[in-house]
PDBQT receptor file of N, H, CA, C and O in Angstrom, charges set to zero:
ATOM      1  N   UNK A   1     113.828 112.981 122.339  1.00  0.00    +0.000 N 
ATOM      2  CA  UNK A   1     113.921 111.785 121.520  1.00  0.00    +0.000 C 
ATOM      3  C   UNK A   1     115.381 111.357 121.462  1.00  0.00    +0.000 C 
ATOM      4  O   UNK A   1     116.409 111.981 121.199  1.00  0.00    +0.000 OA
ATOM      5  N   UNK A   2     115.163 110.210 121.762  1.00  0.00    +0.000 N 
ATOM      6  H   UNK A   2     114.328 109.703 121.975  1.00  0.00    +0.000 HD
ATOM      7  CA  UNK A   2     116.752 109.802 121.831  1.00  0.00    +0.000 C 
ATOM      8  C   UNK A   2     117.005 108.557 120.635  1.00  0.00    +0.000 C 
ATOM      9  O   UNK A   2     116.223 107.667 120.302  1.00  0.00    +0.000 OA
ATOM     10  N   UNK A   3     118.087 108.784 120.243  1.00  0.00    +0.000 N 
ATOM     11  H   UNK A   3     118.722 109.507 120.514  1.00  0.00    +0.000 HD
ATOM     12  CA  UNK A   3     118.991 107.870 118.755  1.00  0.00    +0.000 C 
ATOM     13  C   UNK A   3     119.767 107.358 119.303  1.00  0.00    +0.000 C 
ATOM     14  O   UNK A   3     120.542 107.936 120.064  1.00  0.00    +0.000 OA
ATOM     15  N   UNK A   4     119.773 106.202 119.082  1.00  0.00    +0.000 N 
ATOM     16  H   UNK A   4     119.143 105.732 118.464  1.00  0.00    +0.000 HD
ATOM     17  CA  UNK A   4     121.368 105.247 119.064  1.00  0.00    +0.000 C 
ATOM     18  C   UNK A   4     121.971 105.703 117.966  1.00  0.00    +0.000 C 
ATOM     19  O   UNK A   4     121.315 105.760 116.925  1.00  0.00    +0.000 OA
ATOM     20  N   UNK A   5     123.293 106.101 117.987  1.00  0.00    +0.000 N 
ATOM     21  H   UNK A   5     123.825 106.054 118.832  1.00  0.00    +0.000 HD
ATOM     22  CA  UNK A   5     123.790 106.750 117.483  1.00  0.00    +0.000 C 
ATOM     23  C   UNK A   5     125.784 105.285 117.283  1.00  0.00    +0.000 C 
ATOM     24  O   UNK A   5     126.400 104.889 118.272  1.00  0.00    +0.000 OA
ATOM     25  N   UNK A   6     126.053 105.034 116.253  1.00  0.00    +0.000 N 
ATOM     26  H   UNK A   6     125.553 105.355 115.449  1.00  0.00    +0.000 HD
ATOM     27  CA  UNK A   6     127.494 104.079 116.469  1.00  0.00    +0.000 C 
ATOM     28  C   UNK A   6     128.400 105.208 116.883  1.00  0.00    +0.000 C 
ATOM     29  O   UNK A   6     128.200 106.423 116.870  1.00  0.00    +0.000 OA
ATOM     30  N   UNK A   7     129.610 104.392 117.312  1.00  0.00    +0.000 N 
ATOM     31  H   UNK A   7     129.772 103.405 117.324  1.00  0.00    +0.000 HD
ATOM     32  CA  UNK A   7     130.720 104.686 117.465  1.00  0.00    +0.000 C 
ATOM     33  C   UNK A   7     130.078 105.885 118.937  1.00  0.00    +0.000 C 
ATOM     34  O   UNK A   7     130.890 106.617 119.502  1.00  0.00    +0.000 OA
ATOM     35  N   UNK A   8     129.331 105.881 119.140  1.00  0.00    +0.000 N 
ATOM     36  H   UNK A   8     128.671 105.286 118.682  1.00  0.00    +0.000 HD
ATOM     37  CA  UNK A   8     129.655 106.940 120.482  1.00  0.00    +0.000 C 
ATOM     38  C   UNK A   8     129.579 108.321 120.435  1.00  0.00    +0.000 C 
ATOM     39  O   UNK A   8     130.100 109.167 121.161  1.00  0.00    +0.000 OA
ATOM     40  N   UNK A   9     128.683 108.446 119.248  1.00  0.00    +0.000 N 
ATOM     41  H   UNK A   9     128.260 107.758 118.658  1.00  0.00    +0.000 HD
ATOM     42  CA  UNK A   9     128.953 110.221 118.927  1.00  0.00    +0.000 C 
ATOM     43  C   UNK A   9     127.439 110.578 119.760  1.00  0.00    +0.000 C 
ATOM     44  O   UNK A   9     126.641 109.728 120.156  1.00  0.00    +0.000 OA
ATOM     45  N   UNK A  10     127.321 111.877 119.877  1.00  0.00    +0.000 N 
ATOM     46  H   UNK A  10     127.969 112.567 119.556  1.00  0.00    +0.000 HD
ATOM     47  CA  UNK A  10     126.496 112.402 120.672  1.00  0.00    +0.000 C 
ATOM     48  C   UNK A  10     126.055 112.907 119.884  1.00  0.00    +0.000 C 
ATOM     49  O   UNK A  10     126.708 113.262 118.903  1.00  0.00    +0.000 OA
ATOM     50  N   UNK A  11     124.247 113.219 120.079  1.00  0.00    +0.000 N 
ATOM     51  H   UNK A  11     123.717 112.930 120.876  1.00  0.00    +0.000 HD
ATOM     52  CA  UNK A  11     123.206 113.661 119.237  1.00  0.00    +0.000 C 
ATOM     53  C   UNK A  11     123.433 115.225 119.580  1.00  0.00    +0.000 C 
ATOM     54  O   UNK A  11     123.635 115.759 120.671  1.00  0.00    +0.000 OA
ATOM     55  N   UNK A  12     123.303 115.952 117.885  1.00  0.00    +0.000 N 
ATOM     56  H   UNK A  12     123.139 115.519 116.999  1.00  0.00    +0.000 HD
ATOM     57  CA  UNK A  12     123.532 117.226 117.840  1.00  0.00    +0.000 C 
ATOM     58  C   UNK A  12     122.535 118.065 117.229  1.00  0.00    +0.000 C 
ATOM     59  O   UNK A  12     122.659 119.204 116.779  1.00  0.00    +0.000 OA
ATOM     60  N   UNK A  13     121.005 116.928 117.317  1.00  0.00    +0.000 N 
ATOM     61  H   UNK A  13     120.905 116.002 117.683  1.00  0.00    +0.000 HD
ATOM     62  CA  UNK A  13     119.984 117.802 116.671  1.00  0.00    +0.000 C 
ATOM     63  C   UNK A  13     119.784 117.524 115.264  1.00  0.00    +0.000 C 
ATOM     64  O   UNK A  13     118.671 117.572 114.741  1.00  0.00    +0.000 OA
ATOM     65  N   UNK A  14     121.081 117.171 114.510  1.00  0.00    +0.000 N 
ATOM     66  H   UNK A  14     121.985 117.133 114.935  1.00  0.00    +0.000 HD
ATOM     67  CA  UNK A  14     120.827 116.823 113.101  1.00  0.00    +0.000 C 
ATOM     68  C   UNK A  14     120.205 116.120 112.381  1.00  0.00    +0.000 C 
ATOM     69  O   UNK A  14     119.825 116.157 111.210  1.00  0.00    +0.000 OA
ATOM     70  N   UNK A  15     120.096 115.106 113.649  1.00  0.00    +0.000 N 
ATOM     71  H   UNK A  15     120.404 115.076 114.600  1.00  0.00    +0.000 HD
ATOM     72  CA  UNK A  15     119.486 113.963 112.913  1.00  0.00    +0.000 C 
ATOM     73  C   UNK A  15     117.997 114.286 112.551  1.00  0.00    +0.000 C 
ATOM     74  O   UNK A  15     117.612 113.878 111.455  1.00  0.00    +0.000 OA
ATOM     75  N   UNK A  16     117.360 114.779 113.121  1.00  0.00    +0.000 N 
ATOM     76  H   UNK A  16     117.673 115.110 114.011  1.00  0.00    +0.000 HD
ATOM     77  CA  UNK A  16     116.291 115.280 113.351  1.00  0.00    +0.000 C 
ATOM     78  C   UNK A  16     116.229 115.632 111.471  1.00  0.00    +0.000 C 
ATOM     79  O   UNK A  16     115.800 114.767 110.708  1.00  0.00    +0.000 OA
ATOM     80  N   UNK A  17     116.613 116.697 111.071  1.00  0.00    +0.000 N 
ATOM     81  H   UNK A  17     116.962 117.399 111.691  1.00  0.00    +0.000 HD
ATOM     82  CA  UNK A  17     116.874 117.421 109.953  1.00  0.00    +0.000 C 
ATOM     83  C   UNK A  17     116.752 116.358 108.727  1.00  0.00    +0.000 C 
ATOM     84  O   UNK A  17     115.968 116.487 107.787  1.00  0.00    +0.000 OA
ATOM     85  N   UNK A  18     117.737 115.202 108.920  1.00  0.00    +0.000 N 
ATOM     86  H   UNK A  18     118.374 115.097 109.684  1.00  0.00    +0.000 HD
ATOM     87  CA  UNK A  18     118.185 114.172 108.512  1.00  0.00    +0.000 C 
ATOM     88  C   UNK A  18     117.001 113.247 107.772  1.00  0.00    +0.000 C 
ATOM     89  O   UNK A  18     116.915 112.661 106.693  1.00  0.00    +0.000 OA
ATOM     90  N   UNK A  19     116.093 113.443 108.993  1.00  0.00    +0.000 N 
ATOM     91  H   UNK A  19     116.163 113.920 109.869  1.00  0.00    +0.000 HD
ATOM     92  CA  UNK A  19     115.324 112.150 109.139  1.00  0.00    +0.000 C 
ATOM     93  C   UNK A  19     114.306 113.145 108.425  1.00  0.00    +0.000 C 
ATOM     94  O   UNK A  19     113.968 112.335 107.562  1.00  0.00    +0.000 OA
ATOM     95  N   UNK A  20     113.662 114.119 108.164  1.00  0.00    +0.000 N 
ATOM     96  H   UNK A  20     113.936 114.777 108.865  1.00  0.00    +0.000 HD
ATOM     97  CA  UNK A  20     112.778 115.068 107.596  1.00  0.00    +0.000 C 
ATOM     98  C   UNK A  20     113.486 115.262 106.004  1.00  0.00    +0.000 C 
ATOM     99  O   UNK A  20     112.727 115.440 105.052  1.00  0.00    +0.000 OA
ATOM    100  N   UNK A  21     114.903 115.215 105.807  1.00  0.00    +0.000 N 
ATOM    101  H   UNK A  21     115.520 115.070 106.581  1.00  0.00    +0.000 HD
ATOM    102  CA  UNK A  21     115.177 115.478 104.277  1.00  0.00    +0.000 C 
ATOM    103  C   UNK A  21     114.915 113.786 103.669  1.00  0.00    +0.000 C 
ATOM    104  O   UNK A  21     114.256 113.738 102.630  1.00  0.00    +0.000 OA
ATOM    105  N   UNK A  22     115.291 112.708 104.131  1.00  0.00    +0.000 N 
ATOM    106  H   UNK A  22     115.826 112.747 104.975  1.00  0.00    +0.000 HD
ATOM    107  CA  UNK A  22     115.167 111.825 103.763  1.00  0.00    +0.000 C 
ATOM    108  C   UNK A  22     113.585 111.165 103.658  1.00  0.00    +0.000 C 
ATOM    109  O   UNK A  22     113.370 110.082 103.114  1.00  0.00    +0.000 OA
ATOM    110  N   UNK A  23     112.645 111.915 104.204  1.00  0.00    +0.000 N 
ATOM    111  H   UNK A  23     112.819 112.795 104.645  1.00  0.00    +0.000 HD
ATOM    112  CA  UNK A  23     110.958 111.656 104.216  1.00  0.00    +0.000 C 
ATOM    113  C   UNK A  23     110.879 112.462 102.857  1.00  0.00    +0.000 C 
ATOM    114  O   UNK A  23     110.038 111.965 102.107  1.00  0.00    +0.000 OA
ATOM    115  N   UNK A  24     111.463 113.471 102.377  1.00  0.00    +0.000 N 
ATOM    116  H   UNK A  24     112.146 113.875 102.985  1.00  0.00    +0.000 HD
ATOM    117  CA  UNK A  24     111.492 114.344 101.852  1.00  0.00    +0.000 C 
ATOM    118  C   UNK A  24     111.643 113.736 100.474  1.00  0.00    +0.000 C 
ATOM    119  O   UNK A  24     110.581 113.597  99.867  1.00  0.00    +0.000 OA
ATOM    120  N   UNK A  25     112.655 113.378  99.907  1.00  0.00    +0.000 N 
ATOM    121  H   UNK A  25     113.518 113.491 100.400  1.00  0.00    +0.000 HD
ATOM    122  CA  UNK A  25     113.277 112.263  99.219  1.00  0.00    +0.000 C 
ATOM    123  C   UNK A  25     112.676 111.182  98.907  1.00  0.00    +0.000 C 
ATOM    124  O   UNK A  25     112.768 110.612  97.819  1.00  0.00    +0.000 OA
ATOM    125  N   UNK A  26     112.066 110.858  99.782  1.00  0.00    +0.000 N 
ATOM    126  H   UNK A  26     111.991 111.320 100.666  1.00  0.00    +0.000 HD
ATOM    127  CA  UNK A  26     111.083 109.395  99.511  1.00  0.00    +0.000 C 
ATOM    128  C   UNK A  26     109.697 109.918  99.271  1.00  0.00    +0.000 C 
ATOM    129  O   UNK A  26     108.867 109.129  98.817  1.00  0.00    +0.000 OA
ATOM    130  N   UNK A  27     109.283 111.408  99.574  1.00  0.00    +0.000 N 
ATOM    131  H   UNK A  27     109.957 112.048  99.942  1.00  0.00    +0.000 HD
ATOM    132  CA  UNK A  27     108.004 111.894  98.841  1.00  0.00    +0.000 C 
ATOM    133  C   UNK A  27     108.499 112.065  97.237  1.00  0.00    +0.000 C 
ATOM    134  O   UNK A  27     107.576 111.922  96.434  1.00  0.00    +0.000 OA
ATOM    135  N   UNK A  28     109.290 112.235  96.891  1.00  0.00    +0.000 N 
ATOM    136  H   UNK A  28     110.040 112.351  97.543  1.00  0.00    +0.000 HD
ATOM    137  CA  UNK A  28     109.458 112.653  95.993  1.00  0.00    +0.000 C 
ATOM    138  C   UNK A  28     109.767 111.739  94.757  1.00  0.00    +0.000 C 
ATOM    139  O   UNK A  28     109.417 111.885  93.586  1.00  0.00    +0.000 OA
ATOM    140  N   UNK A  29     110.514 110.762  95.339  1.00  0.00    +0.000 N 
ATOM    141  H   UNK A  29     110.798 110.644  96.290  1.00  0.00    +0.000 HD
ATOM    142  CA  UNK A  29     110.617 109.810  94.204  1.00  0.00    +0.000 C 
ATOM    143  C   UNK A  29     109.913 108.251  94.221  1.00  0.00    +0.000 C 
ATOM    144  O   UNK A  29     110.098 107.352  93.400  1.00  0.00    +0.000 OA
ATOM    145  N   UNK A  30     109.095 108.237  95.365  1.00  0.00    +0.000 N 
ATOM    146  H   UNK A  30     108.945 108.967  96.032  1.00  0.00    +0.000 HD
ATOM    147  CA  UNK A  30     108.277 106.691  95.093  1.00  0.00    +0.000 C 
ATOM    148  C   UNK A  30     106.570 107.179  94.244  1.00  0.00    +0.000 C 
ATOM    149  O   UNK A  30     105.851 106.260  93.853  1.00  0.00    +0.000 OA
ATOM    150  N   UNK A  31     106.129 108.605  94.062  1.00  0.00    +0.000 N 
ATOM    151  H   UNK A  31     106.713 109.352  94.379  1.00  0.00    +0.000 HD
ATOM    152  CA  UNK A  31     105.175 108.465  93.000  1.00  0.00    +0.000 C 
ATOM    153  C   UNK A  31     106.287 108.551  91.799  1.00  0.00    +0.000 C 
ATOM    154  O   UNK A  31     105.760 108.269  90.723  1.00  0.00    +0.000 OA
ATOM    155  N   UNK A  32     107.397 108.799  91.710  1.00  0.00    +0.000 N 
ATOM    156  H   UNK A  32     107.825 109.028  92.584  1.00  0.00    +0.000 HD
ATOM    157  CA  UNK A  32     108.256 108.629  90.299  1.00  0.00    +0.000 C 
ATOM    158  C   UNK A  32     107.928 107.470  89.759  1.00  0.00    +0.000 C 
ATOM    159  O   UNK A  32     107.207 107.163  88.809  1.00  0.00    +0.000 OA
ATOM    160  N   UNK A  33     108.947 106.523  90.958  1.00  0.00    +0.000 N 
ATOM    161  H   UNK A  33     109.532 106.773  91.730  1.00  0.00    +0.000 HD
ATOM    162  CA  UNK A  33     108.784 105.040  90.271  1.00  0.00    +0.000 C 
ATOM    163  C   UNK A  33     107.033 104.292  90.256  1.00  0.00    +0.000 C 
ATOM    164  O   UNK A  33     106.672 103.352  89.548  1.00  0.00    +0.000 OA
ATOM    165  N   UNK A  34     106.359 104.903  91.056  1.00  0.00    +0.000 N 
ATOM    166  H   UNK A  34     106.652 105.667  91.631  1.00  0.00    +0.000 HD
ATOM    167  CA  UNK A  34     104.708 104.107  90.912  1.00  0.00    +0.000 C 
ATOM    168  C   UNK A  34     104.491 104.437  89.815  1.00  0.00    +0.000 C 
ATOM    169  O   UNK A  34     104.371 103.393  89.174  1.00  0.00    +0.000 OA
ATOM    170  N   UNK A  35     104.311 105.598  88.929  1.00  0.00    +0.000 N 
ATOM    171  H   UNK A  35     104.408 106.446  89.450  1.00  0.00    +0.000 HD
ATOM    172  CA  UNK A  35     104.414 106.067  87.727  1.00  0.00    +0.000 C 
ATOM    173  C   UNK A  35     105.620 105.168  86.746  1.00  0.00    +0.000 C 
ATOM    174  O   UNK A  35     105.009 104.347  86.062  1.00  0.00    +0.000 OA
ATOM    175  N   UNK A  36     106.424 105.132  86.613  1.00  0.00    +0.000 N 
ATOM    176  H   UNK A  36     106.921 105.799  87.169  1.00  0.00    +0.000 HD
ATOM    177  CA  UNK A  36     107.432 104.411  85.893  1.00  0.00    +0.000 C 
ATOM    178  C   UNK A  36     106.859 103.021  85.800  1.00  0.00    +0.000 C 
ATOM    179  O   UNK A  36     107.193 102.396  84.793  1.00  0.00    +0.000 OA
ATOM    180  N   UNK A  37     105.915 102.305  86.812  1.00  0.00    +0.000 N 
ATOM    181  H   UNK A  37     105.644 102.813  87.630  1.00  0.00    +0.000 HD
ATOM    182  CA  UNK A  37     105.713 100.921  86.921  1.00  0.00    +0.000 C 
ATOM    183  C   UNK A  37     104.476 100.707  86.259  1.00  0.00    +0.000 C 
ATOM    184  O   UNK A  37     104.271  99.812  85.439  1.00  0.00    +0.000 OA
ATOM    185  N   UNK A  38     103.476 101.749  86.727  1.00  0.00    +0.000 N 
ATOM    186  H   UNK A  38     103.642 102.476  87.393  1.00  0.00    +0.000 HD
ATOM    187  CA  UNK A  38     102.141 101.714  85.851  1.00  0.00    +0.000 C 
ATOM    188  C   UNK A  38     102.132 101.804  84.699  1.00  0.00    +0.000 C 
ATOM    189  O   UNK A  38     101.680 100.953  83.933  1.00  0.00    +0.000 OA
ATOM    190  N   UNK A  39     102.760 103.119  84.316  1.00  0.00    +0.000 N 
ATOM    191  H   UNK A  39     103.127 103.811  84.939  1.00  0.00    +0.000 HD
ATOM    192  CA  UNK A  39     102.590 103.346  82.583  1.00  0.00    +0.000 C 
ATOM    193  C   UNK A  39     104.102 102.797  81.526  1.00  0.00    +0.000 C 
ATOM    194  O   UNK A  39     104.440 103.320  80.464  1.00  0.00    +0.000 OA
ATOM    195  N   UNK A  40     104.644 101.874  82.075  1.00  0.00    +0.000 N 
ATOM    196  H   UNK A  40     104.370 101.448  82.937  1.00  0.00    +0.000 HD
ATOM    197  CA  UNK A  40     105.889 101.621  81.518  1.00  0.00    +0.000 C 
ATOM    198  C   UNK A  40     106.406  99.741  81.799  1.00  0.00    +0.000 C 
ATOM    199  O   UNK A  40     106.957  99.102  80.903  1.00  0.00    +0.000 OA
ATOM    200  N   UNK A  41     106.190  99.342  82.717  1.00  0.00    +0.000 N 
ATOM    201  H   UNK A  41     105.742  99.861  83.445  1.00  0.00    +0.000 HD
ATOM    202  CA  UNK A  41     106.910  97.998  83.321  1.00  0.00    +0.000 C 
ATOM    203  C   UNK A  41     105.357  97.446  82.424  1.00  0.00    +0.000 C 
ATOM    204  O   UNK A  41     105.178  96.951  81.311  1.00  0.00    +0.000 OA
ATOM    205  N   UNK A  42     104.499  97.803  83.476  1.00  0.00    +0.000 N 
ATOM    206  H   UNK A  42     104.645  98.205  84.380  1.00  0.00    +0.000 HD
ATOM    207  CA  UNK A  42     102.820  96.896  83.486  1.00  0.00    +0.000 C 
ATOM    208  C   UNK A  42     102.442  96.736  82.009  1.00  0.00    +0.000 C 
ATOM    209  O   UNK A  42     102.308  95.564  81.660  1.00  0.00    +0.000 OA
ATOM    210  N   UNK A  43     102.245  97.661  81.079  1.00  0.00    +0.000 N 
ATOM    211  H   UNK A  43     102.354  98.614  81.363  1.00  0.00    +0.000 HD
ATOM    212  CA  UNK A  43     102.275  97.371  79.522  1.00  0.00    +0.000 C 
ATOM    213  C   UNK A  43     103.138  96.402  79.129  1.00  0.00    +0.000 C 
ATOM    214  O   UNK A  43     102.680  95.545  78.375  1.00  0.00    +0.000 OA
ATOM    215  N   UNK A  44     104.466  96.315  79.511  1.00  0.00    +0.000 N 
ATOM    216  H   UNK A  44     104.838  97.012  80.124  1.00  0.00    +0.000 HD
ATOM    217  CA  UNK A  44     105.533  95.887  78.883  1.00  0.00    +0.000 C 
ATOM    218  C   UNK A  44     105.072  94.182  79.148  1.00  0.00    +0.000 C 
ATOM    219  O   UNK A  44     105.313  93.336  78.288  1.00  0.00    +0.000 OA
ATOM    220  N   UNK A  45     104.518  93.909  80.201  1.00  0.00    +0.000 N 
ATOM    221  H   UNK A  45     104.322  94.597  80.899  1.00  0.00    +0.000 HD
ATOM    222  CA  UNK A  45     104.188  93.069  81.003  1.00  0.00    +0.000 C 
ATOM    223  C   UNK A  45     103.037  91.695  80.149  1.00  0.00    +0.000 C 
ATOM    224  O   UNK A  45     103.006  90.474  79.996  1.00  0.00    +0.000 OA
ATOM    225  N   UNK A  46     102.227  92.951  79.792  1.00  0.00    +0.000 N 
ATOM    226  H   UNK A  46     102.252  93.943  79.916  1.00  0.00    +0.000 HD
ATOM    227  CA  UNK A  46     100.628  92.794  79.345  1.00  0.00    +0.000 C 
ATOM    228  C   UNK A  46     101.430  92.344  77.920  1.00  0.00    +0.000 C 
ATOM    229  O   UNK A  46     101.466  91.123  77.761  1.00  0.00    +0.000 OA
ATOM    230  N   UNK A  47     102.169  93.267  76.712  1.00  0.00    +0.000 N 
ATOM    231  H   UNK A  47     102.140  94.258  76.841  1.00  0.00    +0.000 HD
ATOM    232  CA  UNK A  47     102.388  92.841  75.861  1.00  0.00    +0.000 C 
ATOM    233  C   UNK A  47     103.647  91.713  75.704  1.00  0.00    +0.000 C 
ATOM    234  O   UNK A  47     103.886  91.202  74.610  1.00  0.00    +0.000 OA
TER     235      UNK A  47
């Protein structure tokens, strides 16, 4: 798998890592905010 990568640096495998902590991260905090929006925004909304 190949990355365009700026400036010219050469792929060292990390990205790989990178791209799995940041899936990681986004499991973790978009049921946060779906939660924050349902039981908190949407009431606020209604009343």
């Amino acid at each position: 798998m190949q990355l365009n990568l700026p400036f010219g640096r050469k792929s060292t495998g990390n990205e790989v890592h990178l791209v799995g902590r940041r899936f990681m991260i986004l499991a973790a905090v978009i049921p946060t905010v779906v939660f924050y929006v349902v039981w908190l925004i949407v009431p606020m909304g209604y009343s």
